[in-house]
C-alpha positions in Angstrom: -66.5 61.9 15.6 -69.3 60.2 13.5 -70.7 62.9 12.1 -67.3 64.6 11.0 -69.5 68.1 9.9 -71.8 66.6 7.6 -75.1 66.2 7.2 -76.8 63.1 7.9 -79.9 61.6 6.3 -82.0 62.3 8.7 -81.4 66.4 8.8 -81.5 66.5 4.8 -85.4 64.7 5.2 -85.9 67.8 7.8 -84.5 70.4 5.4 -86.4 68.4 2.6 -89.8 68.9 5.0 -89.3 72.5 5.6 -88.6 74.0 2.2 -92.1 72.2 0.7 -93.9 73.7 3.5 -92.4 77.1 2.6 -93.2 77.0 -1.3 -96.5 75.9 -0.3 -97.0 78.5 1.8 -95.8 80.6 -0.9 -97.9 79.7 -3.4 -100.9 80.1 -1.5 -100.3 83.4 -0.3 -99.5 84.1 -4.0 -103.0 83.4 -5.2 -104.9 84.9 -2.8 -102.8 88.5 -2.8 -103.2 88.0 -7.3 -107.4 87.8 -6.5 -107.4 90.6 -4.2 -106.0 92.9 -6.5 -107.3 92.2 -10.0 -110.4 91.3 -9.1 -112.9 88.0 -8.3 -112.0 85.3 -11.4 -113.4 82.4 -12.8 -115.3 80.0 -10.6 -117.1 79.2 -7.2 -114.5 81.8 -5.7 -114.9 84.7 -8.0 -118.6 84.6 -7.5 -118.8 84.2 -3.2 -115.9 87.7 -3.8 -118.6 89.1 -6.3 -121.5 88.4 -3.9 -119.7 90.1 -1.1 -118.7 93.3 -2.6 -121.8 95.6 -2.4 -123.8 96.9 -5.2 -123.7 100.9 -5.8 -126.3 102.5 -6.2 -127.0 105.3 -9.3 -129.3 108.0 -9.2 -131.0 109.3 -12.1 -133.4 112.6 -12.1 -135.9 113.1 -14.4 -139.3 115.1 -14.5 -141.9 113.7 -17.2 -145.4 112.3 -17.4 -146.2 109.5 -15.9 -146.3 107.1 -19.2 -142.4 108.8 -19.9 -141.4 108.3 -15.8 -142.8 105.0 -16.3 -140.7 104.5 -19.5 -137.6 105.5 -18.2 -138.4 102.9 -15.4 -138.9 100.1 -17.7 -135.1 101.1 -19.2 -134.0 101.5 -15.5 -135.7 97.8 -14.7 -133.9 96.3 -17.7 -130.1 97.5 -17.2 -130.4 96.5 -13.0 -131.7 92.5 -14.3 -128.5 92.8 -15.9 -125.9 95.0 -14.1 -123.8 92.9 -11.3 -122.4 95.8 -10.3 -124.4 98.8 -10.2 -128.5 99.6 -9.0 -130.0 102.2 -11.3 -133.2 104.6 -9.2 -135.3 107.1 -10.6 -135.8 110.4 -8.7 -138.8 111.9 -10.9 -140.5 115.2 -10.6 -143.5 117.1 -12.0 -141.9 119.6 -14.3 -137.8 120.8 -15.3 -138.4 123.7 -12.6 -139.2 121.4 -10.2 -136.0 118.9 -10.6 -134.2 122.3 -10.9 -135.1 123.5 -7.7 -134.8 120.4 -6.4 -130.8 120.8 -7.1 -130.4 124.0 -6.3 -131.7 122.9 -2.8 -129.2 119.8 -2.5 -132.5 117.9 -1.9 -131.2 115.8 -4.4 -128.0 114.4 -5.5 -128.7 112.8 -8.9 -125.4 111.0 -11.2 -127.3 111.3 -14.2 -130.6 114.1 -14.4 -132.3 115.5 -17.3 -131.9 118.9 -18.0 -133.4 122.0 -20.8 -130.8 123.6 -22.9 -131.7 126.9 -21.3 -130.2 125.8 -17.9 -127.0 124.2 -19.4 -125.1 127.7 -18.5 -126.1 127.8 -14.7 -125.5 123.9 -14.9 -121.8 124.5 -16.2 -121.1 127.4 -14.0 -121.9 125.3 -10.7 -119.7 122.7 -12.1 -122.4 120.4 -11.8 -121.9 118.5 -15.3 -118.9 115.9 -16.2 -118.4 116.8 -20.0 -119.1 113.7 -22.0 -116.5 113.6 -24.8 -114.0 111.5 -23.6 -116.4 109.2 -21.7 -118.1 108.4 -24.9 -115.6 108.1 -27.2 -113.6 105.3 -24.5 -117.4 103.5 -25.0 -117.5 103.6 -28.8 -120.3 105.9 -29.0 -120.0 108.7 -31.8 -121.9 111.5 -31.3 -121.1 112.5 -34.7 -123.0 109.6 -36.4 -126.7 108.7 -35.3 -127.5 111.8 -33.5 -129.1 114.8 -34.8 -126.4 117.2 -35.3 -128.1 120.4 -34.2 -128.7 119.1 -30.6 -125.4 118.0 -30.5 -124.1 121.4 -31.3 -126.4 123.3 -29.0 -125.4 120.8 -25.7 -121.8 121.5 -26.7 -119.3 124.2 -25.0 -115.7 124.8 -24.0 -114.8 122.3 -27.0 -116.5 119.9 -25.5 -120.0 117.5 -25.1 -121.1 118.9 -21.6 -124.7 116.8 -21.8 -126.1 114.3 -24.1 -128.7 115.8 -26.1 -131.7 113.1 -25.8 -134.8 114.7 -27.0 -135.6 117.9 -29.7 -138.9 118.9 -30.4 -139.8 121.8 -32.9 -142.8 124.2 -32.6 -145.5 122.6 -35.5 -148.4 124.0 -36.0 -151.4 121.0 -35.4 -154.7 121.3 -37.4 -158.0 119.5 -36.9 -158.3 117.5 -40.2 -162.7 118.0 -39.9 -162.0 121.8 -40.1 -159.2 122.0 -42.5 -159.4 119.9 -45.8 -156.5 120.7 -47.8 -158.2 118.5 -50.6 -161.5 120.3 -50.9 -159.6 123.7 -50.5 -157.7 122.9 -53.7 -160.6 121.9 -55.5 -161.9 125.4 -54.7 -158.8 126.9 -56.3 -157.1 128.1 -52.5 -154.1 128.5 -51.8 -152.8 125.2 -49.9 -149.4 123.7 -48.9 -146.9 121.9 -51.3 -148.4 118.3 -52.3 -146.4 116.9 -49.7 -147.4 118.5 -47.1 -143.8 119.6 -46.2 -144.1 123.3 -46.6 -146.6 126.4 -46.5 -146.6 130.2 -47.2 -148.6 132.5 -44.4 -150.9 133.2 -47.3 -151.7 129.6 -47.3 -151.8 129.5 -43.8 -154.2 132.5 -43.9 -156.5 130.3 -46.3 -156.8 127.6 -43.9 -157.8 129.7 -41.1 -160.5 131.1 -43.1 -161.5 127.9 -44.1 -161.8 126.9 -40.7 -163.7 129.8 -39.2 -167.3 129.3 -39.7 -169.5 131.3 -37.4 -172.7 128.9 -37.2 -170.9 126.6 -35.4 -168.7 129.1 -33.5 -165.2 127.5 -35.1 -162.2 130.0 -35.4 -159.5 129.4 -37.3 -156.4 129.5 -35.3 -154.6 130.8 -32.2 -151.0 131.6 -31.2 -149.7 132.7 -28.0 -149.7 136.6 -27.7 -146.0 136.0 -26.5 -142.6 136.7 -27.9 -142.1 133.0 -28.4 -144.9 132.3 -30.3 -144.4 135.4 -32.6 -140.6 134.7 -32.5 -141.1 132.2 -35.5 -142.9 134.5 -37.7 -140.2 136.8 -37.3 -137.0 134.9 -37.5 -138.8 133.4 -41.0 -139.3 137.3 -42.3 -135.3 137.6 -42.1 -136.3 139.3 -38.4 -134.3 139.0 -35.5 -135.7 138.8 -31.3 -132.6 140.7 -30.3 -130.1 143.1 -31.4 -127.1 140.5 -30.6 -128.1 136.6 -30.6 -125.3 136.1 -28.8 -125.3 138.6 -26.1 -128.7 140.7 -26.1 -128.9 143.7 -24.9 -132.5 145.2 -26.4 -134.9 143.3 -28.3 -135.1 143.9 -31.7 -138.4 144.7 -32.9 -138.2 147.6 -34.3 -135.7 146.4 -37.0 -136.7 146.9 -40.5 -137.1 142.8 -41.5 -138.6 142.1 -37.8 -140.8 145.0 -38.3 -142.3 143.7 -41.8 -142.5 139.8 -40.4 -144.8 141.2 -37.5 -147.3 143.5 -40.3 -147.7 140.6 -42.2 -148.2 138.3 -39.0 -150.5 140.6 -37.5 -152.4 140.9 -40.1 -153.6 137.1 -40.1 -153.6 137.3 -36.1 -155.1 140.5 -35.5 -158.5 139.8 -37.4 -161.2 138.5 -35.5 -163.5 136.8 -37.4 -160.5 133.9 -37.7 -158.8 134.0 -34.0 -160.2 133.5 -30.8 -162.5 136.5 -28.9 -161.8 138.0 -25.9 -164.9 136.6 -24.5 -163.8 133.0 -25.7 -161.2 133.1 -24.1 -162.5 133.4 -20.7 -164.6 130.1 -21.1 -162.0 127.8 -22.4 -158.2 127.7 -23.1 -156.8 127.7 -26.5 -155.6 124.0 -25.7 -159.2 123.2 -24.6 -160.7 125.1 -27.4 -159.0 122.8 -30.2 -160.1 119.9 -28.1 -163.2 120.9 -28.7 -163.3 120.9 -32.5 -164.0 124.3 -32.1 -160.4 125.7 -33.2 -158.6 125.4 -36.9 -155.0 125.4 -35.6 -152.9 126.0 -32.6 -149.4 126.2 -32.1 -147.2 123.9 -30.1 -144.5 120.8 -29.4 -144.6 116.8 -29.4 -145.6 116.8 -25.8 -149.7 118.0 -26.9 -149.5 114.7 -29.5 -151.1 112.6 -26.6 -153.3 114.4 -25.4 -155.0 114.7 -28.6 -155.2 111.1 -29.4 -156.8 110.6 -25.9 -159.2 113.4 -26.9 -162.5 111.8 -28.3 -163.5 112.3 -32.2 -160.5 114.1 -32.8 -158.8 114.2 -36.2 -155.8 116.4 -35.8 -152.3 116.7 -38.3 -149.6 118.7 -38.1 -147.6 121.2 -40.8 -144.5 123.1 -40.3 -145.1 126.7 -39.1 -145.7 128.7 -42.2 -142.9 130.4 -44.2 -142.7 133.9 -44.6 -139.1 134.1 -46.2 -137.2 130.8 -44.8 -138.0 127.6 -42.8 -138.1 128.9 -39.0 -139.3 127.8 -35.6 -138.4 127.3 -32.2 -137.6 123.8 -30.3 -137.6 122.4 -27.0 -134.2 120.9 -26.0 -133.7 118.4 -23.5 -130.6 116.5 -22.8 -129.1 114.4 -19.9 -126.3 115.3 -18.2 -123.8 113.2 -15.5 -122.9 114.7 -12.8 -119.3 115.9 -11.7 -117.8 113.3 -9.2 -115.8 110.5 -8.2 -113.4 108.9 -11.4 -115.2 105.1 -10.8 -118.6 107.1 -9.9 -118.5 108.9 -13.3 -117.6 105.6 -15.1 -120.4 103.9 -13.9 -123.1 106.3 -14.6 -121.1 106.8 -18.3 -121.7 103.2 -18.3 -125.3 103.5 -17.9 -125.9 106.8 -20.3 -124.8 104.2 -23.4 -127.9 102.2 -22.5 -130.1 105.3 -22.4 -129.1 106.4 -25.5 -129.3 102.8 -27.1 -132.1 102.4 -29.9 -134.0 100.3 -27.3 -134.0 102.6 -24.3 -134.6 105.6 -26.3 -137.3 103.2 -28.7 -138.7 103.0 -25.3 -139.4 106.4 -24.3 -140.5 107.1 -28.0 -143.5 105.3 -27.7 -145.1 107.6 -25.4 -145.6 109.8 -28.2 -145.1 112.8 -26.4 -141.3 113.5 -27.2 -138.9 113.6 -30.6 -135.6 111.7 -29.9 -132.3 112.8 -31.2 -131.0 109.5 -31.9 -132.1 109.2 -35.5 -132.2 105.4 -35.8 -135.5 106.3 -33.6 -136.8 109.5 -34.9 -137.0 108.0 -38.7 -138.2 105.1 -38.5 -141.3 103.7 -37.0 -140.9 103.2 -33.5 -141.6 107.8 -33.7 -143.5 107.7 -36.9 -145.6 105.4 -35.3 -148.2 104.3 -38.7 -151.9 104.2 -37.5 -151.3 106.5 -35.2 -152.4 110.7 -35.4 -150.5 112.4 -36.7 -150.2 111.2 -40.3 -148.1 113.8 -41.1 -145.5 113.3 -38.0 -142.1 113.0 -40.1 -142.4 117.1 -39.4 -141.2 116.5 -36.1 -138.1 115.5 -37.6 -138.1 117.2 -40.4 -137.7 120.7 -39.3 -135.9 120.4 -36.5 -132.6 122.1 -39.0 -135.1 125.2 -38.8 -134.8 125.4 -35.4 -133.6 128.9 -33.9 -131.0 128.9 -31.4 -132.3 131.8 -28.4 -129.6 133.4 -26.6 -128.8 131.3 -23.1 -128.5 134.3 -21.3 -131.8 135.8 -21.0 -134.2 135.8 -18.5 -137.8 134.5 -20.5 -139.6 135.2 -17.1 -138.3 138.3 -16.4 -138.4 139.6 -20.0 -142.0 138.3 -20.6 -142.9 140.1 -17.5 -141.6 143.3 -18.5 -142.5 143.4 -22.0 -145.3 140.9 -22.5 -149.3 143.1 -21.3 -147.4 145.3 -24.7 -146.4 141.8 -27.1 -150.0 140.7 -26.6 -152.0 144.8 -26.9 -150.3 144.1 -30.5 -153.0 141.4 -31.1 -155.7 142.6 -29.0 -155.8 145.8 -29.4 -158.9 147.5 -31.4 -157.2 149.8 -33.3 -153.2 149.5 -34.2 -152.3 153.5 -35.1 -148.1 153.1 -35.8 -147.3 149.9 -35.5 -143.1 150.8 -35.7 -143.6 153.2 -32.8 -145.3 150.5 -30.5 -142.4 148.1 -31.7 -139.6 150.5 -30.8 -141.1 151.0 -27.6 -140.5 147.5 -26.5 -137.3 147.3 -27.7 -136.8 150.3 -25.3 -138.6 148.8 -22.6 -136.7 145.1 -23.0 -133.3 147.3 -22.3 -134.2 146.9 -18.4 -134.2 143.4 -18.1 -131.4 143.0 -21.2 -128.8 145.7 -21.4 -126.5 145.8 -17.5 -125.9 149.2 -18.9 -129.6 150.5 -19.0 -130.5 153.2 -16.5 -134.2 153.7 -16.0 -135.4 157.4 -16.6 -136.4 158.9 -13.5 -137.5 162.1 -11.8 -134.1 164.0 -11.2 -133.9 167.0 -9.0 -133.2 170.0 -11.2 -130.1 172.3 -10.9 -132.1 174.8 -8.8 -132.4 171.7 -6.0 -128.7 171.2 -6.3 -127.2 174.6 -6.8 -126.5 177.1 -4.2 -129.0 179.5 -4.0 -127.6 182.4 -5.8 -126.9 180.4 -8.7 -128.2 182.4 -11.9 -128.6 179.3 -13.9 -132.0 177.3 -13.4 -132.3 176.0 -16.7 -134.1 172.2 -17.0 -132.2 171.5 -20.0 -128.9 170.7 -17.7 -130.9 168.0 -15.9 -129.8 164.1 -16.8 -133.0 162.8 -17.8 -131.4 160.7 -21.3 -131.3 156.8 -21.7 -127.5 156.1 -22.5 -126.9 154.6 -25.8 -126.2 150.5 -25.3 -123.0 151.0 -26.2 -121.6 153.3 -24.2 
């Protein structure tokens, strides 16, 4: 035979033929299984994959004015001209309460929403937050370096960074500069703050109220909110304390000796009424509209009221510390931003997009307003919040005394409390004539127990042993009827 079992030329330029066409086949099925899974590469083909592969889109809640919604638009606008991945939107709302609700009623489903430090509990106990120290730490952000350490503190739990702490204002007190010369007051020999106008003792405070009031032209000298909160400085500077236990109230604390002395003192400067606002005032203008007015020495309050004033016409306002009874104290308003609980890549990306927020540009951003105090100190001491030229002069205080800050107990109920105890907080400052002062003061505390202490049960009329005995019982006596307030910590 002529082939004798072997294999001619012609069948090894077949074989030849088929194996290419098999490596070749290979090969190409290689590279496009390699592109699928590690993602679109260099070129004309990793940018038609790109452009197929839709965006997600981001969420973020916030409630604000509109110059800080439109701020936080103006970060949002930047990071989406640069993001090929990921659409930031802005969900805003009037108020916290409002974005709060707004939760609570699924109505919406932010990745990333501001929140207060008082709802952080209810936040955590929903499960709503993804706690942040991990996720930060993979993006090289230190929480520990740049960022005030207080906030991060108080936004901390469960060993961990449950929200980012972004802004922290404390309560100042802001003056009108026409009424209150701390210059000419010295050259009259009266008391007046520290020459940096750092620091001031509540007889120095007293001084400028009085300097203030002048009765020909109807100015008082200063006004603070007949509330728990706006005493609550006072006191925690007097060595006083709100509440029996800071960390788990169950009465206030009023009636404690050092709490007790603070509000004398206090009241004594609030209660006289040829430097504080009338009752009769009052009812014709707020205490907001009052200082407006050039008509009001000093008022109490946060950041947020520093625009408002410079929009205010011939104003000329500054702002001290609140006075100093024994140490530095005051309250703050703490507002961080949280991202939400969720899908692994989900979480990433909106981690992805808190690093921007928190960047000395976005945050520079938001600054600018004038109407918050940022956490990230690169911001808060330097210009872009000191903002020279601008009222206040004195605006390093923000920042400051923000280590004065008090930390309130999470769990209370402000509304409820206030409601229950708050006609009595404000007959302290209104009130003609203020007989025993500790009496009134341990009467709150009592009162407080029925919104504070789970234990507290309310005195009440209770049927007498007659009522409940059988009729020829001999004993009728009152004294066996359970009429006593159990002690707190029974």
């Amino acid at each position: 035979m002529a082939n004798d079992g072997r294999l001619t030329w012609r069948t090894w330029t077949v074989v030849l033929v088929v194996a290419v066409a098999v490596v070749v086949g290979m090969l190409v099925w290689g590279e496009a299984d390699t592109t699928d899974d590690d993602g679109p590469g260099p070129g004309p083909t990793a940018t038609a994959s790109t452009s197929a592969t839709p965006m997600s889109t981001l969420v973020f809640a916030v409630w604000g004015t509109e110059a800080e919604v439109a701020a936080y638009q103006r970060v949002v606008d930047d990071y989406n001209d640069k993001s090929t991945t990921v659409d930031v939107t802005i969900e805003a709302y009037d108020d916290p309460q409002a974005l709060q609700d707004a939760i609570d009623a699924g109505e919406v489903e932010p990745d990333l929403f501001l929140i207060r430090h008082q709802d952080l509990p209810e936040t955590m106990a929903a499960g709503r937050n993804q706690p942040l120290q991990d996720l930060l730490d993979a993006r090289d952000v230190h929480t520990s370096d740049g960022f005030s350490r207080d906030a991060v503190i108080s936004f901390s739990a469960e060993d961990d960074l449950q929200c980012m702490p972004y802004t922290a204002s404390p309560m100042v007190i802001y003056y009108n500069t026409d009424l209150i010369d701390f210059d000419r007051m010295e050259e009259r020999e009266l008391p007046v703050p520290n020459e940096e106008r750092t620091s001031w003792t509540l007889e120095d405070f007293r001084a400028a109220a009085e300097f203030a009031s002048r009765p020909r032209n109807h100015a008082k000298g200063v006004h603070i909110a007949p509330t728990l909160t706006g005493l609550a400085p006072f006191i925690y500077s007097g060595a006083g304390h709100l509440f029996d236990d800071e960390a788990e109230p169950t009465s206030l604390a009023l009636g404690d000796d050092d709490a007790s002395g603070a509000m004398r003192e206090t009241l004594e400067v609030l209660r006289d009424p040829h430097l504080t606002l009338t009752d009769q005032q009052l009812e014709q203008r707020s205490p907001l509209e009052w200082f407006q007015a050039g008509k009001l020495g000093m008022i109490a309050g946060y950041r947020d009221l520093t625009p408002i004033f410079r929009q205010t016409e011939d104003l000329r306002f500054d702002v001290m510390p609140m006075p100093v009874l024994g140490s530095a104290a005051t309250l703050g308003e703490l507002n961080g931003v949280c991202v939400t609980a969720g899908a692994r890549d989900r979480v990433g990306q909106a981690a992805d997009f808190l690093v921007t927020l928190v960047s000395d540009d976005a945050v520079a951003e938001l600054t600018s307003t004038g109407s918050v105090v940022p956490t990230n100190l690169s911001v808060a001491l330097t210009e872009p919040f000191l903002q020279p030229g601008q009222q206040p002069d004195n605006a390093a205080v923000f920042t400051s005394t923000r280590r004065s800050i008090q930390a309130l107990p999470l769990s209370v109920d402000w509304t409820r409390l206030q409601a229950h105890v708050g006609a009595s907080i404000a007959a302290l400052l209104s009130q003609p004539v203020l007989d025993d002062l500790d009496a009134q003061l341990d009467l709150i505390d009592e009162m407080s127990r029925a919104v504070l202490d789970p234990d507290y049960v309310e005195e009440s009329e209770t049927p007498s042993d007659d009522a409940l005995d059988p009729p020829d019982s001999s004993d009728s006596s009152d004294d066996d009827v359970s009429t006593t307030v159990p002690d707190s910590s029974d």
